[in-house]
TORSE-228235 format. One line per field, with one value per residue (C-alpha): residue number from 1; x, y, z; residue in one letter. Coordinates in Angstrom, 3 decimals. Layout:
resi <- NUM / ...
x <- X / ...
y <- Y / ...
z <- Z / ...
resn <- A / ...
***
This chain:
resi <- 1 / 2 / 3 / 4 / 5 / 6 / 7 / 8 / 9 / 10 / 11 / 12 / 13 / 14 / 15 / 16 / 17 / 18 / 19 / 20 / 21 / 22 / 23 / 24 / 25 / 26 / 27 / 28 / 29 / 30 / 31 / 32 / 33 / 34 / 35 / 36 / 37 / 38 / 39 / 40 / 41 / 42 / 43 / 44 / 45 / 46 / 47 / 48 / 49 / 50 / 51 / 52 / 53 / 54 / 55 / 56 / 57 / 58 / 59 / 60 / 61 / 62 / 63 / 64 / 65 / 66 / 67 / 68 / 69 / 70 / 71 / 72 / 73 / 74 / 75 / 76 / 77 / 78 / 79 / 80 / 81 / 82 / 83 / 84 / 85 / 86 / 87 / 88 / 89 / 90 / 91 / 92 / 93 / 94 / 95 / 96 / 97 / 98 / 99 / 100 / 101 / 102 / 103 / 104 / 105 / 106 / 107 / 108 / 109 / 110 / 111 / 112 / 113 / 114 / 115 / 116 / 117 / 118 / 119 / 120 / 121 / 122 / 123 / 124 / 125 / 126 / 127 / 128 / 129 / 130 / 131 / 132 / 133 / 134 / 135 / 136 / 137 / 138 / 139 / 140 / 141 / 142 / 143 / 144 / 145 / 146 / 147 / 148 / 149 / 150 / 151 / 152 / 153 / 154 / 155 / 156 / 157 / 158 / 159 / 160 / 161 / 162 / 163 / 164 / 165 / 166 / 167 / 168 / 169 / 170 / 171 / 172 / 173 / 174 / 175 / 176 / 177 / 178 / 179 / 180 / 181 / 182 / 183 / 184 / 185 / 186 / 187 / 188 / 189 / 190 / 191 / 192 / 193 / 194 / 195 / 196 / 197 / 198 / 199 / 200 / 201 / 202 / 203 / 204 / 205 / 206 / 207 / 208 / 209 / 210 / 211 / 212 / 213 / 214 / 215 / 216 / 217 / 218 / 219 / 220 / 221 / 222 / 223 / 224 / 225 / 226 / 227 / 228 / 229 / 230 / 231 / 232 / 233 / 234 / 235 / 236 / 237 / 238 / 239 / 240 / 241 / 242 / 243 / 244 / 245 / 246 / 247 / 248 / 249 / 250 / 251 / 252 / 253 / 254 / 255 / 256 / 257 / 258 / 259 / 260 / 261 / 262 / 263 / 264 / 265 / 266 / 267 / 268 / 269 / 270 / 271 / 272 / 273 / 274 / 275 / 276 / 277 / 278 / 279 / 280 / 281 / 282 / 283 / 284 / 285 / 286 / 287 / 288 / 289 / 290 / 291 / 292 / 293 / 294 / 295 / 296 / 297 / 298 / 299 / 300 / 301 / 302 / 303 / 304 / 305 / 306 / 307 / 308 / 309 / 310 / 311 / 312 / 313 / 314 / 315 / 316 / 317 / 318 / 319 / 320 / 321 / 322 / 323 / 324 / 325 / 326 / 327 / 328 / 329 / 330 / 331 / 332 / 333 / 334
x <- 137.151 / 133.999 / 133.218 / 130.559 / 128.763 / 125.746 / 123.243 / 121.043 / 119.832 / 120.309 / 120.656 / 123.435 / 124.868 / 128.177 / 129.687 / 132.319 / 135.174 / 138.739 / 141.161 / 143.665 / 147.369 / 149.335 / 151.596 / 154.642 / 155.459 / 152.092 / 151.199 / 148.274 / 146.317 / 143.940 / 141.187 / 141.019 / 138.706 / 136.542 / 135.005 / 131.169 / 131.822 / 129.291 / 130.764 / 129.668 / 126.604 / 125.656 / 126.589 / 124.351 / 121.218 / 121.582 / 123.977 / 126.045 / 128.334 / 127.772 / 129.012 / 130.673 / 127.598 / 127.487 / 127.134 / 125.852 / 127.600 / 129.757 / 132.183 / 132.756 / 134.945 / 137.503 / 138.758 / 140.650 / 143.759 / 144.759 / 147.511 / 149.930 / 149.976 / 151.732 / 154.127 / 154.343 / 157.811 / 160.040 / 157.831 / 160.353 / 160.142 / 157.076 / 156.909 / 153.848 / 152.415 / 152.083 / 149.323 / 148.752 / 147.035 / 145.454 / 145.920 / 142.922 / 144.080 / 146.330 / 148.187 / 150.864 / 153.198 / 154.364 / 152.172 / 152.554 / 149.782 / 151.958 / 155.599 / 153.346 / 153.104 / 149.442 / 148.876 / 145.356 / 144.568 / 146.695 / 146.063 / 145.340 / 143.992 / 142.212 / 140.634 / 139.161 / 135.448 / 135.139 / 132.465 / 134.829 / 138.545 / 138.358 / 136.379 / 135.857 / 137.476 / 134.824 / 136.238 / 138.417 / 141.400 / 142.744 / 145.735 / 147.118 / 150.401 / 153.194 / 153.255 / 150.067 / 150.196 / 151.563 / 152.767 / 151.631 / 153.237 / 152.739 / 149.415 / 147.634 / 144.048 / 143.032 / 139.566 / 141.877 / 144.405 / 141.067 / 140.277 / 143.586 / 142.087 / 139.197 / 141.845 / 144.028 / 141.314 / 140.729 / 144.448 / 144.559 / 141.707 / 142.983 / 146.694 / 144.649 / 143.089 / 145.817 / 147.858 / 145.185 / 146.495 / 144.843 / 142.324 / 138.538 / 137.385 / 133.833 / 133.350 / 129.943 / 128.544 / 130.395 / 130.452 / 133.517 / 135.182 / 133.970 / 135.034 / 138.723 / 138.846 / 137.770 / 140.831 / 143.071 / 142.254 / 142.656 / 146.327 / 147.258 / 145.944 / 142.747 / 139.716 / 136.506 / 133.519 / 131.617 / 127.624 / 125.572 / 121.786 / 122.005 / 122.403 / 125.241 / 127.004 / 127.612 / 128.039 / 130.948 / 132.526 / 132.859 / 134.196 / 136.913 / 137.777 / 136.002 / 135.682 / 132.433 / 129.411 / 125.432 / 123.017 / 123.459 / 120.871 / 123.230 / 126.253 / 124.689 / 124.430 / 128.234 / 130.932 / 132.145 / 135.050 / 138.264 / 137.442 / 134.661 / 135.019 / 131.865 / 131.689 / 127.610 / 127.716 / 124.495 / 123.296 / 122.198 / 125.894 / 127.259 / 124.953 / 125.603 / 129.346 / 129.277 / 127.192 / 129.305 / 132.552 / 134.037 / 135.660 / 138.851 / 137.350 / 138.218 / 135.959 / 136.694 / 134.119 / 134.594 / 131.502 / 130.352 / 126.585 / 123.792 / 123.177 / 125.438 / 125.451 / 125.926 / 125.695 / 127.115 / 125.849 / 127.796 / 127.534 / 128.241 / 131.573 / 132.657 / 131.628 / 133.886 / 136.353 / 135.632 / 138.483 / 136.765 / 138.755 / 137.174 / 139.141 / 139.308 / 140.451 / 143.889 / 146.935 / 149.653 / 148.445 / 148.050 / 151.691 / 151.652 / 147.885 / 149.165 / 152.518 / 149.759 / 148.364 / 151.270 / 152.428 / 149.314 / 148.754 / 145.664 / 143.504 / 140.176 / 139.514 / 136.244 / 134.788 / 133.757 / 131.061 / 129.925 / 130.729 / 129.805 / 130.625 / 130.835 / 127.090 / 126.137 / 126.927 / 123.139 / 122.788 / 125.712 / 124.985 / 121.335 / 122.293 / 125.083 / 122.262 / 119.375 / 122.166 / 120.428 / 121.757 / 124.480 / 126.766 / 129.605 / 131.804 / 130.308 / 133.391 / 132.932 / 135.124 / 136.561
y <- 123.542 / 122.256 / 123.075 / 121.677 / 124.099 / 124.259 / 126.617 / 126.457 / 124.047 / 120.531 / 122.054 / 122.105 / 122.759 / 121.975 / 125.246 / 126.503 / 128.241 / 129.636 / 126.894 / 127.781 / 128.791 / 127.296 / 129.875 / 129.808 / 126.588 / 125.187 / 122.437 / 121.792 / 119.040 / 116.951 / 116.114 / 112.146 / 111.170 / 112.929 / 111.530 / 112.439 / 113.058 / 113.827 / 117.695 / 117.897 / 116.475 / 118.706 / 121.965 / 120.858 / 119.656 / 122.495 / 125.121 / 125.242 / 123.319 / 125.273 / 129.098 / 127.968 / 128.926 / 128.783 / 131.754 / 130.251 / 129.427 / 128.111 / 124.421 / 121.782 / 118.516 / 117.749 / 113.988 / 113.946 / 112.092 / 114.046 / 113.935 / 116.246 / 118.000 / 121.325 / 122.763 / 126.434 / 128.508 / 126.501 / 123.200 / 120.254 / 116.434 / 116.350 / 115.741 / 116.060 / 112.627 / 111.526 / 110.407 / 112.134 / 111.935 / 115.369 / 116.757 / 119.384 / 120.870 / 123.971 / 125.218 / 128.385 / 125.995 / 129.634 / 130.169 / 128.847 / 126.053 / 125.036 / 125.104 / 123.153 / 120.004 / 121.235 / 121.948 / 121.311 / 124.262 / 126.701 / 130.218 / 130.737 / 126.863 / 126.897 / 123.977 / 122.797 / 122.949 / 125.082 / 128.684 / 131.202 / 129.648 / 127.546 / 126.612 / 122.766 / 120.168 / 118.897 / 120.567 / 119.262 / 121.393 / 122.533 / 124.250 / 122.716 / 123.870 / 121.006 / 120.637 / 119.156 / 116.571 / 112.670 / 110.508 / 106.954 / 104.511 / 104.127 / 102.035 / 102.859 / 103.141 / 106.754 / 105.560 / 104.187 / 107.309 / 109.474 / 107.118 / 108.227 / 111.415 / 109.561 / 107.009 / 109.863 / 111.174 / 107.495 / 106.819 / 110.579 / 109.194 / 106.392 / 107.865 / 110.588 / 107.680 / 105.001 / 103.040 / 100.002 / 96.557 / 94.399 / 97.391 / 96.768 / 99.604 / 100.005 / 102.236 / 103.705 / 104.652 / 102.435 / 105.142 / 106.178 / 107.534 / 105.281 / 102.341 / 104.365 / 104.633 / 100.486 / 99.595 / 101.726 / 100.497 / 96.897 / 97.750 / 98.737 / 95.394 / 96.151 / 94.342 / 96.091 / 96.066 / 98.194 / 99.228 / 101.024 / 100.793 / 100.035 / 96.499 / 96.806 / 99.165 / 96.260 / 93.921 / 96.401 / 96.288 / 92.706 / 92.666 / 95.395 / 93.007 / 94.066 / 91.137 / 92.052 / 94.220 / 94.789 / 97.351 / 100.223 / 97.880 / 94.593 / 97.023 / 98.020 / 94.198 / 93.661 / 94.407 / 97.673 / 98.964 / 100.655 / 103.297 / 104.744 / 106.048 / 108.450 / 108.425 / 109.446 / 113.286 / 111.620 / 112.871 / 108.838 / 107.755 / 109.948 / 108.706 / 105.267 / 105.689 / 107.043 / 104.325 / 101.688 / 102.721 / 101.089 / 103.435 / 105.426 / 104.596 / 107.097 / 108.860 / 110.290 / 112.477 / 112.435 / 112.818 / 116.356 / 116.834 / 118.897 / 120.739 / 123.218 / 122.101 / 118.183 / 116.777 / 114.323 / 112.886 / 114.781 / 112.761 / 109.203 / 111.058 / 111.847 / 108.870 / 106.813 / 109.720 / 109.374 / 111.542 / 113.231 / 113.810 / 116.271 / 115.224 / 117.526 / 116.281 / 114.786 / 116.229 / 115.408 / 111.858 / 111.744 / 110.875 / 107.461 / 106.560 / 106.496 / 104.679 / 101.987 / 101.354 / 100.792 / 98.605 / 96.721 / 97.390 / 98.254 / 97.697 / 100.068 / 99.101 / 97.477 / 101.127 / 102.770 / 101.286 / 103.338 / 105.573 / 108.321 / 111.167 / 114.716 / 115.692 / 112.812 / 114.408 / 115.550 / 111.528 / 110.778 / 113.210 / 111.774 / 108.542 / 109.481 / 111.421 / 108.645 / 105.784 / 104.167 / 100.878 / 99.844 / 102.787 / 103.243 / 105.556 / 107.279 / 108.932 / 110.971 / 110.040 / 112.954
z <- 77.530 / 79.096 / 82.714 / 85.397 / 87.513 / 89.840 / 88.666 / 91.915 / 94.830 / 92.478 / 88.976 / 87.430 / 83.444 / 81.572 / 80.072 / 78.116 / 79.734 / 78.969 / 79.664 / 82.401 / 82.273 / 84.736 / 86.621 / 88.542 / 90.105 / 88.656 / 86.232 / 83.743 / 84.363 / 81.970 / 84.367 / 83.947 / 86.879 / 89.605 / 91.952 / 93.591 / 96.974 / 100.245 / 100.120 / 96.691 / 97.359 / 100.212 / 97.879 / 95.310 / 97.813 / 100.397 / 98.902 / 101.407 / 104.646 / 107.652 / 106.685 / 103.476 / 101.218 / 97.152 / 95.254 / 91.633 / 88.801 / 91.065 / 89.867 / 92.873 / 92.715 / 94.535 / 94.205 / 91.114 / 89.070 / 86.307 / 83.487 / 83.343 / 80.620 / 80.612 / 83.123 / 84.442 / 85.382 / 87.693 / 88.216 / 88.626 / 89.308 / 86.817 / 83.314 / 81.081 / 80.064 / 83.737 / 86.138 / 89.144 / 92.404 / 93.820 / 96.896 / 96.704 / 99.546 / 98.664 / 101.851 / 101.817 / 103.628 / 105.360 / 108.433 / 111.627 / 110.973 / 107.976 / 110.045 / 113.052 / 110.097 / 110.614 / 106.979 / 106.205 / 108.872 / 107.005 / 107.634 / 103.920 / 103.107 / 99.759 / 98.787 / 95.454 / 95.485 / 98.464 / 98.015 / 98.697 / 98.299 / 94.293 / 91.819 / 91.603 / 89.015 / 86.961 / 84.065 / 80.898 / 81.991 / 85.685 / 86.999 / 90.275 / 92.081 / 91.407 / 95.461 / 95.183 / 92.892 / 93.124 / 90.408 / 89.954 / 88.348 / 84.523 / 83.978 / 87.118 / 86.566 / 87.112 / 88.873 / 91.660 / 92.163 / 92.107 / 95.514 / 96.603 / 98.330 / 100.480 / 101.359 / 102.859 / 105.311 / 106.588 / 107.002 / 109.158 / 110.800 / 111.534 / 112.296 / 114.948 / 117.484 / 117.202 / 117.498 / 116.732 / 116.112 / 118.149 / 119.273 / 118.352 / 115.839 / 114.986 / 111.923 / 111.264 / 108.063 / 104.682 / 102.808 / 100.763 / 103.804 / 106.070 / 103.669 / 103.587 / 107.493 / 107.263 / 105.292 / 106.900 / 109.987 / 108.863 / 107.789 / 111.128 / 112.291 / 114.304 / 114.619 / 112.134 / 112.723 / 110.274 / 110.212 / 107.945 / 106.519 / 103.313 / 102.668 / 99.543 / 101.720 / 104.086 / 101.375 / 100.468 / 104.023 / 104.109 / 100.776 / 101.700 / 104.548 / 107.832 / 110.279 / 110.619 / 109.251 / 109.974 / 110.725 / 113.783 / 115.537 / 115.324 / 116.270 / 119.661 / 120.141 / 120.046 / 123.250 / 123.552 / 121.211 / 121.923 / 119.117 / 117.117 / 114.086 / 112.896 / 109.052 / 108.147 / 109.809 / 112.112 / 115.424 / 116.064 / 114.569 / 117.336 / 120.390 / 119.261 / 118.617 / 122.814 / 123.887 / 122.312 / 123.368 / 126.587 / 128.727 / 127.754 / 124.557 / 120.981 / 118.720 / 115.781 / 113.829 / 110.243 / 109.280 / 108.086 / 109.610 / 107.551 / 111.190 / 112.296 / 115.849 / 116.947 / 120.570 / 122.976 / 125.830 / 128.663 / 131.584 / 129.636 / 128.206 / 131.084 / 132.953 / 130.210 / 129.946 / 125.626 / 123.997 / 120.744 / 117.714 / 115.172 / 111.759 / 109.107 / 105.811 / 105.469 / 106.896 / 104.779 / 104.469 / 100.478 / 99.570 / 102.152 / 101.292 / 97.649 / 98.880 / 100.551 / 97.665 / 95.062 / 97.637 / 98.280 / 102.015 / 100.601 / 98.191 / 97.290 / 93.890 / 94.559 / 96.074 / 92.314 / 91.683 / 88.914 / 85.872 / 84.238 / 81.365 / 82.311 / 80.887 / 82.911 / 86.093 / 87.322 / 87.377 / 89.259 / 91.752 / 92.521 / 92.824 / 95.187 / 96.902 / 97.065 / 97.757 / 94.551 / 92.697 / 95.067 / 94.628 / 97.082 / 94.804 / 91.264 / 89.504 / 86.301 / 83.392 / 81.260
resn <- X / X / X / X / X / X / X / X / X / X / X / X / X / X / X / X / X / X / X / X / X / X / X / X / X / X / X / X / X / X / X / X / X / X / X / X / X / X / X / X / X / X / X / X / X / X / X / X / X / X / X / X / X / X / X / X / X / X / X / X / X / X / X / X / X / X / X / X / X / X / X / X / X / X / X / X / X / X / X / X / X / X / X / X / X / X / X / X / X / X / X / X / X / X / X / X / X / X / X / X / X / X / X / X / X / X / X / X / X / X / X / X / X / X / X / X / X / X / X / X / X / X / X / X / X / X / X / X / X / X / X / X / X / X / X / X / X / X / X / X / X / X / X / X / X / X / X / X / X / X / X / X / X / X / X / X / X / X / X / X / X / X / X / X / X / X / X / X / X / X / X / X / X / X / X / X / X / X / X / X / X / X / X / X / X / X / X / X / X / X / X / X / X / X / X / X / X / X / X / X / X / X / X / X / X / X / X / X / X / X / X / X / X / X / X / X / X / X / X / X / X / X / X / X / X / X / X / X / X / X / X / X / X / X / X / X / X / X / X / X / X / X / X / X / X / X / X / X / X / X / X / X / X / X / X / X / X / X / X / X / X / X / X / X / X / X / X / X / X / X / X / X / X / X / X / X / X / X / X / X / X / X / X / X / X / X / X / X / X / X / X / X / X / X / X / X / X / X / X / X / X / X / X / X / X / X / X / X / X / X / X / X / X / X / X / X / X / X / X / X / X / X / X / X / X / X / X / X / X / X / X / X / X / X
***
């Protein structure tokens, strides 16, 4: 099979590899979509998220649908010819983080794409534990259950400061997650405002259905919000997200900073008595983000923006880098 992997700080090469054997209680995916997500960028610009450094080859990817097409010793409820969604997170569902329904801090957490715990799915062929992967319904587009993983974090998000209906939510940064949190929050009936500095981005927002969208500078103009939700990893995202916030206001960082140390402003938190959620991935939230959208609670498909084969990957990854030609989502087609 053919396999993506970074070679160094932006370099990367397809290769050939062994295709996997899935064990017990595993199944054998065909990798159908992946999607190029900010973790994966910051891997292949800086090497490394905080302590979690990349030691080259080295395969990342994470957002995935695949097709099942083989099934290890013991695997049940699947059956090879379907669609999945991927929960990349691989918990031992054992520890006491796992018994606490606090699975995405497992003891022993692996996740795909991560230096350190598993290799990455840009590759033709991956094996997955059956726990961790969703079917869709027959004819779902594989683009959209790739989305199902971004979508997950912004419903966790989302699940972490409310309730919101009827709560004013400002959302900064329309990225992919911030995009996710922006729909999810519109589900449970709040009122969106979304910012960002590229002009598409908030083109996108309105699109997705905020009430409202504009640059950081036309977001300080506006009243202060019951929440904040922090989707661009920016010191200025975080000052602004405390200065906006009325008090007994909510922040949620979701945002995953290039610095290993952020800051608030002490006296104004405490002033407003600001709760701060840190949000890390998406605790058990794949299963009802994918429920969302079979239903049509929600509806993401406008987020891919673009498309590309596997040995088109270095391009995919600049773009996503440089923000160039409108992209919101790039996913890479196997």
């Amino acid at each position: 099979m053919r396999k993506l992997v970074l070679t160094g700080i932006r370099t990367m090469e397809v290769v050939p590899a062994a295709d996997p054997v899935p064990g017990p209680g595993e199944v054998l995916l065909r990798v159908e979509s992946v999607g190029v997500c900010g973790s994966d960028v910051h891997y292949w610009r800086h090497g490394r998220i905080g302590d979690q450094v990349v030691e080259y080859p080295f395969s990342v990817g994470h957002e995935m649908a695949g097709t099942v097409v083989g099934l290890g010793e013991g695997v049940e409820g699947l059956s090879v010819g379907q669609l999945v969604a991927v929960e990349p997170a691989i918990s031992c569902r054992e520890c006491d983080q796992c018994r606490q329904g606090r699975s995405h801090t497992c003891r022993r957490l692996r996740f795909l794409g991560c230096p350190g715990q598993v290799e990455g799915c840009l590759s033709d062929l991956i094996a997955m534990p059956a726990q961790c992967c969703f079917p869709v319904p027959q004819g779902f587009d594989p683009d959209l259950a790739m989305l199902i993983e971004p979508l997950s974090i912004g419903l966790y998000a989302v699940r972490r400061v409310g309730p919101l209906r009827g709560r004013r939510v400002a959302v900064l940064g329309s990225g992919p997650i911030g995009c996710s949190a922006l729909l999810m929050a519109k589900a449970e009936g709040a009122f969106v405002w979304a910012s960002d500095k590229v002009p598409e981005r908030i083109r996108m927002a309105l699109r997705l259905g905020a009430d409202a969208a504009g640059t950081p500078v036309e977001l300080d103009e506006q009243p202060p919000f019951d929440v904040a939700i922090e989707c661009c990893g920016e010191q200025e995202a975080l000052d602004q997200a405390v200065r906006i916030l009325g008090p007994g206001g909510k922040l949620a960082v979701v945002g995953i900073p290039a610095e290993d140390r952020v800051s608030f402003a002490a006296h104004e938190v405490r002033r407003k008595e600001i709760d701060i959620f840190a949000i890390r991935r998406q605790n058990e939230c794949v299963a009802p983000a994918l429920r969302m959208v079979v239903e049509g609670a929600v509806d993401p498909t406008p987020m891919v923006t673009h498309r590309f084969p596997l040995e088109r990957a270095q391009e995919a990854f600049e773009l996503a880098s440089e923000y160039r030609d409108g992209v919101l989502k790039a996913a890479i087609r196997l």
